[in-house]
C-alpha positions in Angstrom: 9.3 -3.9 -10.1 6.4 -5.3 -9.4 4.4 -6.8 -5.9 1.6 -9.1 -5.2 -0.2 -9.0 -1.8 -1.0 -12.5 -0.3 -4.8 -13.0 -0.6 -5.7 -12.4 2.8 -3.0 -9.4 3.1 -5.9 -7.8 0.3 -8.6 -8.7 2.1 -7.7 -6.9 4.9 -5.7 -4.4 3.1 -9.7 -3.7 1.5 -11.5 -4.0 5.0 -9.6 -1.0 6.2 -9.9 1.1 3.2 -14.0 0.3 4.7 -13.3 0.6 7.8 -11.7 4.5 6.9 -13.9 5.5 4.7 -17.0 4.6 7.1 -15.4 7.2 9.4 -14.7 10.3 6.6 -15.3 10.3 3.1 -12.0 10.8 2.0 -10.0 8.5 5.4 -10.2 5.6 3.5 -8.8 6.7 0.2 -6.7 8.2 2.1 -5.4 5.4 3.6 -5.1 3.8 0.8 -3.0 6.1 -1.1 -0.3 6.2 1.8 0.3 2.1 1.9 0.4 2.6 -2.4 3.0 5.3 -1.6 4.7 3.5 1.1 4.9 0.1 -1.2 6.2 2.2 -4.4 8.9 3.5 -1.4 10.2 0.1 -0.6 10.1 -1.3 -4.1 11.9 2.3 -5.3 15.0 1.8 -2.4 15.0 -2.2 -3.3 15.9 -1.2 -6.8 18.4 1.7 -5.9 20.4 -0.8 -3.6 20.4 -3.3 -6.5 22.0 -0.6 -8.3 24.5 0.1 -6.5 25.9 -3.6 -6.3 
């Protein structure tokens, strides 16, 4: 399944991968693996309860 963030949801989804990564070199990615994870998470349970209609 696929997503698409709202325009300003990636803006600010990108300003605090900055804001992270301005305070540890690796915060920010980071961060921005664990709201990738938590998306594929919600998408992945979405799907199973579909299945299970």
């Amino acid at each position: 399944m696929n997503y698409v963030f709202h325009p300003d949801a990636v803006l600010e989804f990108e300003e605090a991968v900055r804001y992270y990564r301005a305070r540890g070199p690796v915060l920010g990615d980071r961060f921005a693996a664990k709201v990738r994870f938590a998306i594929r998470r919600i998408l992945d349970t979405g799907a199973m309860a579909r299945a299970e209609e």
